[in-house]
C-alpha positions in Angstrom: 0.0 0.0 0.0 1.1 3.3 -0.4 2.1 5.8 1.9 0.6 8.8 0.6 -2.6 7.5 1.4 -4.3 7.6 4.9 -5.4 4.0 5.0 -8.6 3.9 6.7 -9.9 7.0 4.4 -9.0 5.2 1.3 -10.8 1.8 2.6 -13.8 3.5 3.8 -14.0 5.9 0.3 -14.0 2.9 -1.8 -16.4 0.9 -0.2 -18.7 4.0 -0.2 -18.5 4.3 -3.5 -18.6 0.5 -4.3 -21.8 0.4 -2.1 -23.7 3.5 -3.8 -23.0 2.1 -7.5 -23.9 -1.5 -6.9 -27.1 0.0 -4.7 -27.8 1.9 -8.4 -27.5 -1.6 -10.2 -29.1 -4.1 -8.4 -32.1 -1.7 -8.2 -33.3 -3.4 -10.8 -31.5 -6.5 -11.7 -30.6 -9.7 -10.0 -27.2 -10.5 -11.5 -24.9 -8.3 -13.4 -23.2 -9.7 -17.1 -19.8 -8.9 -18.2 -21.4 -7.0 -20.5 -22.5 -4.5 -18.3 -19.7 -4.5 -15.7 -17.8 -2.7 -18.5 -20.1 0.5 -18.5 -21.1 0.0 -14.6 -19.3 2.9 -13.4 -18.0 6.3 -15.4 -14.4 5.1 -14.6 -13.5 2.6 -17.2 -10.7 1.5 -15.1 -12.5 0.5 -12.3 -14.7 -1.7 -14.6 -11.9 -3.1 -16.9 -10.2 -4.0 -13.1 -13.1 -6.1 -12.1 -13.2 -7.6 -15.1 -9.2 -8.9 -14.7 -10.5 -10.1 -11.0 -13.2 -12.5 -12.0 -10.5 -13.6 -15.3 -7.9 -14.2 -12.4 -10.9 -16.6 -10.6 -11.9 -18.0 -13.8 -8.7 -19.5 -14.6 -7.8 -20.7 -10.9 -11.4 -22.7 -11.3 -10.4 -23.9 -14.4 -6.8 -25.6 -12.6 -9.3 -27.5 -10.1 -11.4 -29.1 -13.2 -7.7 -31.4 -13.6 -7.2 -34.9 -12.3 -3.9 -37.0 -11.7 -6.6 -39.5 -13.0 -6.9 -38.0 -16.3 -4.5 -36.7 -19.4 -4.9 -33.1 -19.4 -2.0 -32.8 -21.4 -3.7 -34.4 -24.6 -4.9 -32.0 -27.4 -8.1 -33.1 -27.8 -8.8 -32.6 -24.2 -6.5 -29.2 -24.2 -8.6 -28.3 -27.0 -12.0 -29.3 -25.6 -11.1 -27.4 -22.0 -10.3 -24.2 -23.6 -13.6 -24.4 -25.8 -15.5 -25.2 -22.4 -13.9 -22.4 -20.9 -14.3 -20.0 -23.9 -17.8 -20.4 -23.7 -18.1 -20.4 -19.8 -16.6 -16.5 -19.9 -19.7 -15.6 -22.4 -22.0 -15.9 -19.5 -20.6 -14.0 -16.7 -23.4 -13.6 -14.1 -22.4 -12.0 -10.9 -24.4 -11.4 -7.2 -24.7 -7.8 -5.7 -22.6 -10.4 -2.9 -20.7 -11.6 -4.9 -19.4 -8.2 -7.1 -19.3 -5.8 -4.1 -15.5 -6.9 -2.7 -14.2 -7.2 -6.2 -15.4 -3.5 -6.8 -14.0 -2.1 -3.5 -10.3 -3.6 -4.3 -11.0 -2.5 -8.1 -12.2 1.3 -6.9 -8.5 1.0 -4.2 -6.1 -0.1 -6.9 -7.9 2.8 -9.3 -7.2 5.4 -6.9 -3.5 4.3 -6.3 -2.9 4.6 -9.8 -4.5 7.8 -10.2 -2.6 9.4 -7.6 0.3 7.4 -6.8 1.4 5.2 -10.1 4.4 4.4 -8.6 3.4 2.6 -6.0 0.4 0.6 -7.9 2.9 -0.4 -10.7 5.8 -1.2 -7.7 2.7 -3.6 -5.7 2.3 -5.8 -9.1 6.0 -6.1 -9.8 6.5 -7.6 -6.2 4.1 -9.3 -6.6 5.2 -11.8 -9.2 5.9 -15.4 -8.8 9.6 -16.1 -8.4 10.4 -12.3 -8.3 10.6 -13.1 -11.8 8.5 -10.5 -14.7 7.2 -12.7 -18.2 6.3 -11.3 -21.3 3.2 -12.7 -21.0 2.4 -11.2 -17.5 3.4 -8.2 -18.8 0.8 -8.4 -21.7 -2.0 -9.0 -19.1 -0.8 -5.9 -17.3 -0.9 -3.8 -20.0 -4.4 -5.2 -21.6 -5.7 -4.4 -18.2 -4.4 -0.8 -17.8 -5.9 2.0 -19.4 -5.0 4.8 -17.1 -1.0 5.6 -17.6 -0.8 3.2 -20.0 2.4 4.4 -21.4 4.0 2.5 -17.9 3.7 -0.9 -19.3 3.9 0.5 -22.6 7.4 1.3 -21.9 8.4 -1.5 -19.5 7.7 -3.9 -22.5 9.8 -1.8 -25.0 12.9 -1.9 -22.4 12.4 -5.5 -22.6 13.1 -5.7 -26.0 11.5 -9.1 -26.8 12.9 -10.7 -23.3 10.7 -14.3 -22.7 11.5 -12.6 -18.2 13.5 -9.7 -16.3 14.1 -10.2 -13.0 11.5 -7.6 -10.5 14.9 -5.9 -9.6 15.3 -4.9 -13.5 12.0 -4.1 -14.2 11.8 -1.3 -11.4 14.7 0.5 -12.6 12.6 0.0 -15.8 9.8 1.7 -14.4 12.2 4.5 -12.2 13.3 5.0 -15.8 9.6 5.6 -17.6 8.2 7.9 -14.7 11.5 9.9 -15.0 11.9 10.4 -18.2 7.8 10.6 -19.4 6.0 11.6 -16.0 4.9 14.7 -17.5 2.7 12.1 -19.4 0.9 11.2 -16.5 -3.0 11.6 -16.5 -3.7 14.4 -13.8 -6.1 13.7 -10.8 -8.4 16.5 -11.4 -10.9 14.5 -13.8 -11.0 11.6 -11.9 -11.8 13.7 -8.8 -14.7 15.1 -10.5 -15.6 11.8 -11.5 -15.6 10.1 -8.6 -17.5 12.8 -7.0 -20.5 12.7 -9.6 -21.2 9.6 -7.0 -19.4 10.2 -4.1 -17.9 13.4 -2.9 -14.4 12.8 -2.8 -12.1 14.9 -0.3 -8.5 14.9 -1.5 -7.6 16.5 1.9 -8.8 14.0 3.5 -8.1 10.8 1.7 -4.1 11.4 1.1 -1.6 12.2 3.9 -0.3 15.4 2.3 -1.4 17.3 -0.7 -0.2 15.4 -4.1 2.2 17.7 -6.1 1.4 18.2 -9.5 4.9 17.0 -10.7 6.2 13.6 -9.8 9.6 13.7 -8.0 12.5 12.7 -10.1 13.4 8.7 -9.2 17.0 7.6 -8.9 18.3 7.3 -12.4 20.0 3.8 -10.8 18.4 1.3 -8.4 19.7 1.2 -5.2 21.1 -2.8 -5.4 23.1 -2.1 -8.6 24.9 0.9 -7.1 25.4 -1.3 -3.5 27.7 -4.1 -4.6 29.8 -1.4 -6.7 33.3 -1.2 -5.2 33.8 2.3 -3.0 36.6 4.5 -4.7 39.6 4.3 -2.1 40.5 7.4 -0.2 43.7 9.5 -1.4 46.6 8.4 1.0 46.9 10.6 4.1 49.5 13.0 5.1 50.6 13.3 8.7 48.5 16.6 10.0 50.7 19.5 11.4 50.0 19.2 14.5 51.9 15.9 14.7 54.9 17.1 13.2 54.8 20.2 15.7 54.8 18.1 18.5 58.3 16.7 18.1 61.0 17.8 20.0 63.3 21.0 18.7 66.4 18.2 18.8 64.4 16.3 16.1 62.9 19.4 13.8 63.8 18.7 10.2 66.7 21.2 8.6 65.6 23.4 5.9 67.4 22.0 2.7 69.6 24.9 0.9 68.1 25.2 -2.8 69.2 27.6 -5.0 67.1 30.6 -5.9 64.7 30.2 -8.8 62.9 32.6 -11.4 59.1 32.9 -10.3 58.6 29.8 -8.6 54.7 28.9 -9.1 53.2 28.4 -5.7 50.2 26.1 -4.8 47.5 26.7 -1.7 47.9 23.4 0.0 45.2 22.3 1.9 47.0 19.7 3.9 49.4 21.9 5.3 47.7 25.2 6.0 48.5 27.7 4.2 52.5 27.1 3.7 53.4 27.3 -0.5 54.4 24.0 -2.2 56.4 24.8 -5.3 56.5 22.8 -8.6 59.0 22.2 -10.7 60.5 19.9 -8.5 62.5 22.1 -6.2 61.2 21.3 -2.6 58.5 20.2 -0.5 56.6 22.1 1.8 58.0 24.4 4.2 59.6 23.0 7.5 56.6 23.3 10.8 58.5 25.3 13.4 58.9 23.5 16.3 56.3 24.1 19.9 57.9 23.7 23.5 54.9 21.8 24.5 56.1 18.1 24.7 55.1 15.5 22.9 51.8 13.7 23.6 52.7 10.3 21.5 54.0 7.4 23.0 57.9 6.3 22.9 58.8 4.6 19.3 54.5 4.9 18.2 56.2 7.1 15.5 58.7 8.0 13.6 60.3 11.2 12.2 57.6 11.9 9.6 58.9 12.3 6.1 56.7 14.6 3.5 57.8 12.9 -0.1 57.9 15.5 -2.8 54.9 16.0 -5.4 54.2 18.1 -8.2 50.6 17.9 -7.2 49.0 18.6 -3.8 48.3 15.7 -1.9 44.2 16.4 -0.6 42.8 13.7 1.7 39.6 12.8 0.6 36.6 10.7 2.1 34.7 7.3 0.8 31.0 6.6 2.1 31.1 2.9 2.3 28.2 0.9 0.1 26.4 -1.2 1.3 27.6 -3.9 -0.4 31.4 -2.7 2.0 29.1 -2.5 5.0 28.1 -6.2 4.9 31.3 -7.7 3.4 33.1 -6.2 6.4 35.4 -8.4 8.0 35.5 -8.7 12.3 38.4 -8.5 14.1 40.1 -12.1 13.6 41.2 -12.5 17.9 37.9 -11.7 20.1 38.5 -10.4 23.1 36.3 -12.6 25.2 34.9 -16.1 25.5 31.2 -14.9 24.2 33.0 -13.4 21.0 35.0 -16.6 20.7 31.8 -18.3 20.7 29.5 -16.4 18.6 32.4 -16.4 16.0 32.9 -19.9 15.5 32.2 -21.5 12.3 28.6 -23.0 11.7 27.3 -25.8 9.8 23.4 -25.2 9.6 21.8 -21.5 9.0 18.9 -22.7 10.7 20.7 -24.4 13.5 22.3 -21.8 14.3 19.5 -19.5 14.3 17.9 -18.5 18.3 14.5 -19.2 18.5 14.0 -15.3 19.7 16.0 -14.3 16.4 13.6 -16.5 14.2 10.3 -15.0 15.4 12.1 -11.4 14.7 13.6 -12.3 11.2 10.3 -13.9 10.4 8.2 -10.8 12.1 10.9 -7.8 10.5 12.7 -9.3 7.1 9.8 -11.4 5.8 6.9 -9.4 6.9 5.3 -12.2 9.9 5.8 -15.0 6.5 7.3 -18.0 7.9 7.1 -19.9 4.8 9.4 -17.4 3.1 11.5 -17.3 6.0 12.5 -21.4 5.8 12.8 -21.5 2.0 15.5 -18.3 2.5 17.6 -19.7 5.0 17.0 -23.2 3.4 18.7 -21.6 -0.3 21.0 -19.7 1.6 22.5 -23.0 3.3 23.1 -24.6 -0.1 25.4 -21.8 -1.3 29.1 -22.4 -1.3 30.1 -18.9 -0.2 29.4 -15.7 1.7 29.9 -13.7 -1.7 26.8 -15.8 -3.1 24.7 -15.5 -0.2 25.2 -11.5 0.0 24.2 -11.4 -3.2 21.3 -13.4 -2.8 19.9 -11.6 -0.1 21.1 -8.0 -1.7 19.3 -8.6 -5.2 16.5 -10.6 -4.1 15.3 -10.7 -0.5 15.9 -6.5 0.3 14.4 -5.7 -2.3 11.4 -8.0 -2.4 10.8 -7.7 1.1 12.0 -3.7 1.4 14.6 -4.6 4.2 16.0 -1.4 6.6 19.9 -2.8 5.7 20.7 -0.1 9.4 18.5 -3.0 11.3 19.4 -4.7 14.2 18.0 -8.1 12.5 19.9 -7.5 9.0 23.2 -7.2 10.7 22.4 -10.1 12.9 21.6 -12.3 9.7 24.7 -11.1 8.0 26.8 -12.3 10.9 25.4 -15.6 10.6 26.1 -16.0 7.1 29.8 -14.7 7.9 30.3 -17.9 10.5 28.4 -20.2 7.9 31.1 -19.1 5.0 33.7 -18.5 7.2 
């Protein structure tokens, strides 16, 4: 669900709205025809949506009509099924009961992609079998979208002929579309007034904040590819002037004698303060006069610094670490104690290994209160043969399928695990 919406306003809109238009219906008729689903409301979204409901039904009743006691893989009987089915979906006939949920879910995913696209295309990606996107599914996505339908429109053109993308692929797919072509996005304004010819519809009330008239610009990158990318290393450091001031006056470096020069160039540099470094090779920067105040480093911990000469100033420069460095972080390699000594020991068995009190939370916080997921993760994970496949796996496929906070308590827990499985 999205999170522009306030969720009880949207639930309690629809349902309104769904009650009002099959009240006008049923009036006077008993059942409603597929026929007339199609013009039931002024939305044709909301009608073309119930329709792709009662198609998804129709096809999971047609899976129970097989039999491990009969050949459903024949032709004639292939061919005789889809004929019986054909002519099944010619006579829809539908309850006031019966139609009233399917319109309230049909009249929520309409307002989502009216006024948060985004979200209502990122819910159906997820939402596929094996995290895995198919032509075909795409085809059914499209034929059942006709507000925005440049999404899919686009989606299958990035796909180039593909028989599947991974999800992962396919959001950065639709990142791109609503970046480069959200000023082709159907405003709310019409559908607001058409909503309201039944039921008065109160933007202020039914989203969280006021929705901007501009969709904000997505990452021109998802977040996964960019995580496993190596960090650029940091320039090498310099020792900071205040360590070389704090040796003692016996151990202050001696000014080399250089010969005067023509115009030396001189170069602000950063590292040292304000001091000139010249080019041309002639010298480094100048000599730190030396402070009575003794020194605060310990006996031997360092050296007599030594500045090596550069035509270009050295500028110490900073790296925030991907994620991809966060998790393949390596622990100290002697623990301190006999509880790290412990808890860093190789394991055999994810599972095994896993507290009962850390289950219920990995269950409850990384596979949103699914235990089923849960065991089939940890049961893949333990049939990899390293850490570096098992971060991957749960980089490209489980974080993003299951929208994991990789700053959680329960993330770094997991990844500690798999550190001591691989290990």
């Amino acid at each position: 669900m999205s999170n522009k919406f306030n969720a009880n306003a949207l639930t309690e809109y629809s349902k309104s709205y769904a009650r009002r238009i099959a009240a006008d219906f049923y009036q006077q008729h008993t059942t409603i025809n597929g026929q007339q689903i199609l013009s039931l409301t002024p939305i044709h979204q909301i009608n073309i949506l119930v329709i792709s409901s009662l198609s998804d039904k129709w096809r999971a009743d047609a899976e129970k009509l097989r039999s491990p006691y009969f050949d459903f893989s024949n032709t004639d009987v292939q061919e005789a099924l889809q004929n019986f089915m054909n002519v099944v979906s010619q006579y829809i006939s539908v309850r006031r009961e019966h139609l009233e949920p399917l319109l309230v879910e049909a009249i929520k995913q309409t307002i989502t992609l009216i006024f948060d696209p985004r979200a209502y295309f990122d819910d159906i990606l997820r939402s596929q079998p094996d995290f895995t996107l198919t032509n075909s599914t795409l085809k059914q996505i499209t034929r059942y979208t006709k507000i925005n339908q440049f999404i899919p429109a686009y989606i299958t053109q990035r796909m180039n002929g593909k028989p599947f993308v991974y999800v992962n692929q396919a959001l950065t797919y639709l990142d791109e579309a609503l970046t480069q072509r959200g000023h082709e996005l159907e405003h709310y304004d019409k559908f607001v007034s058409l909503f309201s010819e039944k039921v008065t519809m109160d933007v202020s009330a039914l989203l969280r904040s006021h929705v901007p008239d501009t969709i904000p610009t997505a990452p021109g990158r998802s977040f996964f590819d960019t995580a496993t990318e190596p960090a650029v290393p940091p320039a090498p450091l310099v020792a900071e002037p205040s360590a070389m001031a704090m040796q003692s006056p016996a151990d202050a470096p001696i000014p080399p004698k250089v010969d005067p020069i023509p115009a030396p160039v001189a170069v602000e540099d950063t590292t040292f303060g304000t001091g000139p470094m010249f080019l041309n090779g002639v010298s480094g920067p100048e000599p730190v006069a030396p402070i009575s105040q003794p020194s605060q480093l310990p006996t031997g911990a360092i050296s007599q610094p030594s500045v090596e000469q550069s035509s270009k100033p050295i500028i110490a420069t900073e790296s925030s670490p991907t994620l991809n460095d966060k998790l393949r972080e390596t622990t100290p390699t002697e623990p301190t104690t006999v509880a790290e000594t412990f808890h860093r020991a190789p394991i055999e068995s994810i599972a095994r290994s896993i507290s009962l009190n850390q289950k219920f939370r990995f269950i409850n916080q990384l596979f949103n209160g699914n235990a089923v997921a849960y065991n089939q993760a940890i049961d893949e994970i333990d049939t990899l043969n390293n850490y570096g496949q098992a971060l991957d796996l749960i980089s490209y496929r489980y974080a993003s399928q299951y929208l994991w906070d990789m700053s959680s308590d329960e993330v770094s827990e997991l990844v500690e695990i798999l550190k001591r499985r691989f290990s």
